[in-house]
C-alpha positions in Angstrom: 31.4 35.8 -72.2 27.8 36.5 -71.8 26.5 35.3 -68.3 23.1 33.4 -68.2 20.3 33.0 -65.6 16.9 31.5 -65.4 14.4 33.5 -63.0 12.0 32.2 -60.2 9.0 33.7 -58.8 6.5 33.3 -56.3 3.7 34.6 -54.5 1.8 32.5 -51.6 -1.4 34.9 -50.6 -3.4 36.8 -52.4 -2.3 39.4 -49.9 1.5 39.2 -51.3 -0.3 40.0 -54.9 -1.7 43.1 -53.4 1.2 44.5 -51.5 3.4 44.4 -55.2 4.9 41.2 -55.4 2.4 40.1 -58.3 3.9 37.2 -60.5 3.6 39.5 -63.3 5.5 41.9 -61.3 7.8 39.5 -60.7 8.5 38.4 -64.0 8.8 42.0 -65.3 11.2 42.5 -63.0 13.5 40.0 -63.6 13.2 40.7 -67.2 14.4 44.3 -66.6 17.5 43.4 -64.9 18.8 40.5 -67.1 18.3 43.3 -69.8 20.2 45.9 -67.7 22.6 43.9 -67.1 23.3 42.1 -70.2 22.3 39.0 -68.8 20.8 36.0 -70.3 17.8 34.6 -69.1 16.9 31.4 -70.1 13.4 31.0 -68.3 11.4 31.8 -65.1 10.0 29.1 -63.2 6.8 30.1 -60.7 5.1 28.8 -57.9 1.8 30.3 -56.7 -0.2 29.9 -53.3 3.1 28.0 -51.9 5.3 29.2 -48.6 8.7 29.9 -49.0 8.9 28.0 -45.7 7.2 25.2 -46.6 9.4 22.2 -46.5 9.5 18.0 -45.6 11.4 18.2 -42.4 11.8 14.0 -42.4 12.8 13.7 -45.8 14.7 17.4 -46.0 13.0 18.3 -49.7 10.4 21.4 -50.5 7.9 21.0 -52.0 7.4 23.3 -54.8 7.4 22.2 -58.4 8.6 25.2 -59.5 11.7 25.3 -57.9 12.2 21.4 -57.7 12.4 22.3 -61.8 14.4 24.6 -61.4 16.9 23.0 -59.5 16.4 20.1 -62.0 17.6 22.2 -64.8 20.3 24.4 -63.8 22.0 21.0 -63.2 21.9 19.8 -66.4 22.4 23.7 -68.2 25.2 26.2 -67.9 24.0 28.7 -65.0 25.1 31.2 -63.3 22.7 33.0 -61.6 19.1 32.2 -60.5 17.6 35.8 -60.6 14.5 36.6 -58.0 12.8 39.9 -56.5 14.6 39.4 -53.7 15.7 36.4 -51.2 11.8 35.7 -49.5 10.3 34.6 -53.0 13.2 31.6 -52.4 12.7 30.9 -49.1 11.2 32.0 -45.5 13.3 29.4 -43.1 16.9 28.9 -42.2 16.4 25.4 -43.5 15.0 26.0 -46.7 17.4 28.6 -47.3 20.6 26.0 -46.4 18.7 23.0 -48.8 18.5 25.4 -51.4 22.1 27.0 -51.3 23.4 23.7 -50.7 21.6 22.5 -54.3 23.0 25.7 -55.6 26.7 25.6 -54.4 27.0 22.3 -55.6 26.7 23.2 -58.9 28.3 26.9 -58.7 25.4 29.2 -59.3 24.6 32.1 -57.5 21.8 34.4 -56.3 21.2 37.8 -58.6 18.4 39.3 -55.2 17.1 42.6 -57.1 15.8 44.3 -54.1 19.2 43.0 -52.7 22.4 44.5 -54.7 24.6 43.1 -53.0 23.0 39.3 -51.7 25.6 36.7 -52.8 25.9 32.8 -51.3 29.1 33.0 -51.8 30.0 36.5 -50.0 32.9 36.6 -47.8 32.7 40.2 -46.3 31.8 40.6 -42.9 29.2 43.6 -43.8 27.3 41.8 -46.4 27.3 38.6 -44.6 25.4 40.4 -41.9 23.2 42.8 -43.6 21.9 39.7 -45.9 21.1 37.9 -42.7 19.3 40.8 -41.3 17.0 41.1 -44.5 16.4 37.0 -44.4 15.1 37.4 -40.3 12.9 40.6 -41.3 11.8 38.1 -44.3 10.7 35.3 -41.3 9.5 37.9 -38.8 6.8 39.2 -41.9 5.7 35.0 -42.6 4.6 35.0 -38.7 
């Protein structure tokens, strides 16, 4: 059975655009792997000039209505992945990153990282597990 995916991107500087991580880039990207990997994608949801840090702290929602769409539809579709460049065009804080796995666990999709082979929410090996958290720290360490 063929698996399916919709895609996110998202830039937040002009800086980001210049350093490679374009939308367009982005997009291509994701394109190219659901291909690859016979895959597929329903549709890619952006956000531009938004933090992937960014979130309500009181009423523990981000604000991003790309994502928040997102979210919105992979509830009501048949998902299984949500395919991104890599984990920082998701999110840039430990509690972004556990609002948004919650939402995802909750209805069984995973993360497809590209830059990330082996990034799963769901991983249980001690290697991964650490590696992935390394990558999400350098992520937070580039936002300061």
């Amino acid at each position: 059975m063929e698996k399916t995916a919709v895609g996110y991107v998202r830039v937040s500087t002009k800086n980001q655009v210049k350093e490679g991580y374009s939308l367009s880039y982005q997009i291509e990207e994701i394109r190219n792997y659901c291909y690859a990997h016979g895959i597929h994608l329903l549709s890619i949801y952006t956000d531009e000039g938004i933090s992937g840090a960014k979130v309500d702290e009181e009423e523990l929602t981000i604000d991003r209505e790309g994502l928040q769409s997102m979210l919105t539809v992979i509830k009501a579709l048949e998902v299984d992945y949500i395919v991104v460049l890599n984990t920082s065009r998701l999110w840039r804080s430990d509690l972004v990153k556990v609002l948004i796995q919650r939402e995802l666990k909750a209805v069984g999709v995973d993360i497809k990282a590209i830059e990330q082979e082996t990034y799963s929410i769901y991983t249980n090996d001690p290697s991964d597990f650490l590696v992935n958290g390394m990558m999400e720290l350098l992520d937070q360490y580039q936002r300061l």
